[in-house]
Gaussian input, Z-matrix of N, CA and C with variables (Angstrom, degrees):
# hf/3-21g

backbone

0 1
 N
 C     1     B1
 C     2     B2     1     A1
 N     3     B3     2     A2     1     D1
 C     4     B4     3     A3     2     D2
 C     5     B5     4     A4     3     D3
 N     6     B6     5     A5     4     D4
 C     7     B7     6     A6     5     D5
 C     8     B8     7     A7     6     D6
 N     9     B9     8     A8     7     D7
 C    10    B10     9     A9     8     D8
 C    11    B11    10    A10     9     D9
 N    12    B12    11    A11    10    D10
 C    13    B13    12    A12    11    D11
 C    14    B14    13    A13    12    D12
 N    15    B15    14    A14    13    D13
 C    16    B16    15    A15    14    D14
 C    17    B17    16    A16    15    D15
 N    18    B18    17    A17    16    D16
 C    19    B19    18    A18    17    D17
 C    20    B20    19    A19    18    D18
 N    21    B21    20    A20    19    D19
 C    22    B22    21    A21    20    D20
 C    23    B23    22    A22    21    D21
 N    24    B24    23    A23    22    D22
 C    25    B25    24    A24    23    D23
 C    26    B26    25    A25    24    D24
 N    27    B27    26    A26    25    D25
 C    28    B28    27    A27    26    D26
 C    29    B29    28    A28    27    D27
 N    30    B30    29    A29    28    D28
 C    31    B31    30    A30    29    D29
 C    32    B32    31    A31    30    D30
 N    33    B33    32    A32    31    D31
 C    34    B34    33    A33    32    D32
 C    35    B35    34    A34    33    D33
 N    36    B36    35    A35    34    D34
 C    37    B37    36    A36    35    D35
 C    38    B38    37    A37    36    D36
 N    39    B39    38    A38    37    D37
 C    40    B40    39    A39    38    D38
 C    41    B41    40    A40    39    D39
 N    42    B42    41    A41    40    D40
 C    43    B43    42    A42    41    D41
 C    44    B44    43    A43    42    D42
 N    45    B45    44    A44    43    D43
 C    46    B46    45    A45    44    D44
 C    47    B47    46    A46    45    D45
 N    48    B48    47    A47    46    D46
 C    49    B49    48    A48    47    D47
 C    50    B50    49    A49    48    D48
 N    51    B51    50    A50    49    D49
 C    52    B52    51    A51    50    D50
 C    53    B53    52    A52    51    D51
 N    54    B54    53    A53    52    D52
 C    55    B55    54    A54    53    D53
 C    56    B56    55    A55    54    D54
 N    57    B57    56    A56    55    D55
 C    58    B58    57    A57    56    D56
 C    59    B59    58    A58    57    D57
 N    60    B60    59    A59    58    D58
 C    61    B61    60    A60    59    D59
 C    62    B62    61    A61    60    D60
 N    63    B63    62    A62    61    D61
 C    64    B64    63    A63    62    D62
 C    65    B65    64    A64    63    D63
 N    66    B66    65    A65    64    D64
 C    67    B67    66    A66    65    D65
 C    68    B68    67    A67    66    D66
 N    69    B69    68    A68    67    D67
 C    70    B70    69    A69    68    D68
 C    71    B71    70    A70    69    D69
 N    72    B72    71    A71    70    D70
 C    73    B73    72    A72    71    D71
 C    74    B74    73    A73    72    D72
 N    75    B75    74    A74    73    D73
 C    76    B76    75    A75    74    D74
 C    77    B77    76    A76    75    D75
 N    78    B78    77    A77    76    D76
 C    79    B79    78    A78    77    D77
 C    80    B80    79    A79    78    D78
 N    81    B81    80    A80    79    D79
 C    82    B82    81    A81    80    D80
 C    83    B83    82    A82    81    D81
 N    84    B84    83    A83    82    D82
 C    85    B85    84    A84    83    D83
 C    86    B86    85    A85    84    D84
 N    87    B87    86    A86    85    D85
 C    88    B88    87    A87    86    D86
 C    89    B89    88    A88    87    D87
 N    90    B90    89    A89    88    D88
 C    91    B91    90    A90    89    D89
 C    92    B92    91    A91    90    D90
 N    93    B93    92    A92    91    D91
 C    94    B94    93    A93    92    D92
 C    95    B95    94    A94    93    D93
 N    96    B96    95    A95    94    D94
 C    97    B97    96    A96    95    D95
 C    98    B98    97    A97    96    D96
 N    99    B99    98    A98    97    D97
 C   100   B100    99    A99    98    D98
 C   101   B101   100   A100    99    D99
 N   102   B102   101   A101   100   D100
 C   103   B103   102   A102   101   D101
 C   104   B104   103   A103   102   D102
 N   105   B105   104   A104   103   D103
 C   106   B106   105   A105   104   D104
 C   107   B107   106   A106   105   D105
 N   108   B108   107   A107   106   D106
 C   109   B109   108   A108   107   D107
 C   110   B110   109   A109   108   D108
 N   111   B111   110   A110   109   D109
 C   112   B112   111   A111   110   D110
 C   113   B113   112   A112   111   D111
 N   114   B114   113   A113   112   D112
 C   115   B115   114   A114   113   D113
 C   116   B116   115   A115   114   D114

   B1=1.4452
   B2=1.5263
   B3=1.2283
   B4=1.4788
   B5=2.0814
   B6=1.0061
   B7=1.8256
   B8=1.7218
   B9=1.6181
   B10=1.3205
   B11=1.4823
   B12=1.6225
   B13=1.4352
   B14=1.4847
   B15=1.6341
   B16=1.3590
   B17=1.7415
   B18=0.8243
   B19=1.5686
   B20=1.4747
   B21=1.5259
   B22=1.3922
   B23=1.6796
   B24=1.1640
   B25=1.4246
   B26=1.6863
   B27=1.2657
   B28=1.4698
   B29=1.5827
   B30=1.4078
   B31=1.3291
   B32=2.1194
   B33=1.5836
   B34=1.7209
   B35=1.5106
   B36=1.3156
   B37=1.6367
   B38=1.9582
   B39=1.0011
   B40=2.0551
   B41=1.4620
   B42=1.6317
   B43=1.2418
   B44=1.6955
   B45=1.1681
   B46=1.3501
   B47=1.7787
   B48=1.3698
   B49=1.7193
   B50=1.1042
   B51=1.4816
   B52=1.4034
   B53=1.4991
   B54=1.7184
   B55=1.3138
   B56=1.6340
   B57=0.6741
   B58=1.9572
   B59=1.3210
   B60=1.3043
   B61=1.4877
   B62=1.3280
   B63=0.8391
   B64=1.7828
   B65=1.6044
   B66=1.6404
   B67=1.2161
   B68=1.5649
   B69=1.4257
   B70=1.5378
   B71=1.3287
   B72=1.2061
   B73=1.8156
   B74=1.3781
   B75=1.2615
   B76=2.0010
   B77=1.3125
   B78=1.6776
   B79=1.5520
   B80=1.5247
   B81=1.2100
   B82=1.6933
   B83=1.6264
   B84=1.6864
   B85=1.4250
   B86=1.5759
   B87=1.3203
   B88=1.5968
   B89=1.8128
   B90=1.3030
   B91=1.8014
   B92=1.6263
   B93=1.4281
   B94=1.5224
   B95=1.5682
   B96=1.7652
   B97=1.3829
   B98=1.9690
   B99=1.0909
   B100=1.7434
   B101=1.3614
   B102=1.4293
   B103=1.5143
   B104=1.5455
   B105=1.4108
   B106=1.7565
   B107=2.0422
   B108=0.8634
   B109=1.7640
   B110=1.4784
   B111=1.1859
   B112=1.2230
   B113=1.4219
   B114=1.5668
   B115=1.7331
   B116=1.6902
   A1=111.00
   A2=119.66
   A3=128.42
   A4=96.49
   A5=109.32
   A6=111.40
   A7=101.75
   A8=103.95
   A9=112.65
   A10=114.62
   A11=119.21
   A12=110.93
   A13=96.39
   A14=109.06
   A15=103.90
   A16=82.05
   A17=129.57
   A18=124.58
   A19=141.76
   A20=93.45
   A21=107.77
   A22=118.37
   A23=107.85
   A24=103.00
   A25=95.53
   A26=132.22
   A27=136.09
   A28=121.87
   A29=108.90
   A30=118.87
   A31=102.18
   A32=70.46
   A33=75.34
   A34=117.92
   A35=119.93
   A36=121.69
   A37=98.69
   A38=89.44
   A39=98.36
   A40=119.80
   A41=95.60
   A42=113.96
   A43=112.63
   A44=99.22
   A45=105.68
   A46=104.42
   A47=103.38
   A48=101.19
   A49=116.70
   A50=108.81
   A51=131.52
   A52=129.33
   A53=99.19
   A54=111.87
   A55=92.40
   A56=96.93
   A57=110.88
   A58=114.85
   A59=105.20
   A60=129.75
   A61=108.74
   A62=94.02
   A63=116.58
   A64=101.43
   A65=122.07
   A66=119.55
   A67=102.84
   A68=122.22
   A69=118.51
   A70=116.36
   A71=104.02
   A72=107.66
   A73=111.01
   A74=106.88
   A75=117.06
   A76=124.54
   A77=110.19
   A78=121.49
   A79=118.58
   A80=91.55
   A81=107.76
   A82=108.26
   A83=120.34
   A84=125.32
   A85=81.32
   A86=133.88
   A87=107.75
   A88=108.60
   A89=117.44
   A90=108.86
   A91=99.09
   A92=107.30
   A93=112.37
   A94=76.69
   A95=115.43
   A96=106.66
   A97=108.10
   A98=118.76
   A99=118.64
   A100=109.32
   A101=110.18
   A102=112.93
   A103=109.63
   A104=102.93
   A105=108.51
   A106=92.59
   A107=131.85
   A108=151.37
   A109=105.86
   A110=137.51
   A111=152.18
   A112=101.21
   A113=133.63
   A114=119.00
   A115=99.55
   D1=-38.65
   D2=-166.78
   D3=-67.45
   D4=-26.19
   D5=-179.05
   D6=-47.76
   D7=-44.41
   D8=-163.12
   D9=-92.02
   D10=4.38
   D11=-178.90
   D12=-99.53
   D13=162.26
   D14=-177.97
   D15=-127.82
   D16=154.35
   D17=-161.09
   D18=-8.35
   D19=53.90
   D20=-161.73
   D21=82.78
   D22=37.62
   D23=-157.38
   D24=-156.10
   D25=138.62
   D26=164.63
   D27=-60.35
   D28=-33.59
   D29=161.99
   D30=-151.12
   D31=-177.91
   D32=-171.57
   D33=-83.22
   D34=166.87
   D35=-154.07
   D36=-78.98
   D37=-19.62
   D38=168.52
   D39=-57.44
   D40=-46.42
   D41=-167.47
   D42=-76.49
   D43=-40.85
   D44=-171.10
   D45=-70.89
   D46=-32.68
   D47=-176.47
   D48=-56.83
   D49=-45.23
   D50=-177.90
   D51=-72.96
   D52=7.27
   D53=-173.14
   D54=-126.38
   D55=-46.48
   D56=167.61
   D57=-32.11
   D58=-89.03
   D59=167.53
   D60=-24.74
   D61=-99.96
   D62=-179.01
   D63=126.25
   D64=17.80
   D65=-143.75
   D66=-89.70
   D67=161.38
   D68=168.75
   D69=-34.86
   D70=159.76
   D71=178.16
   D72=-71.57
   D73=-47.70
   D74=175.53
   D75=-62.10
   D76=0.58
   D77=168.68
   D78=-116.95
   D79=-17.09
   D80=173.10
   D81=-79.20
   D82=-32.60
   D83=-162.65
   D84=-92.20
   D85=-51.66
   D86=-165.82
   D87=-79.72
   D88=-5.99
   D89=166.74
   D90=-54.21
   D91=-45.73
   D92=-139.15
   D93=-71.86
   D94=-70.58
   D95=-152.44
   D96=-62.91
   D97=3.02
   D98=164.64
   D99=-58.21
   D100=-44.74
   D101=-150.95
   D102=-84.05
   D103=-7.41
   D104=-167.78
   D105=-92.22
   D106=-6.94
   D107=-168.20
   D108=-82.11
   D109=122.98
   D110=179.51
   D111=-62.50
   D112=149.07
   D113=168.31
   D114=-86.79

């Protein structure tokens, strides 16, 4: 099972938003690049 986790996770937290959502790609790429940003 562990082959298939990617950090504890089935897929990555990008992936899943972006599958979630259903949201544009150009709102999905600035969630992702927000989250990499120090507060």
């Amino acid at each position: 099972m562990r082959k298939y986790l990617w950090g504890n996770h089935f897929w990555s937290p990008s992936y899943s938003a972006a599958s979630c959502w259903g949201a544009p790609l150009p709102i999905t790429k600035e969630y992702i690049e927000n989250q990499r940003r120090p507060d």
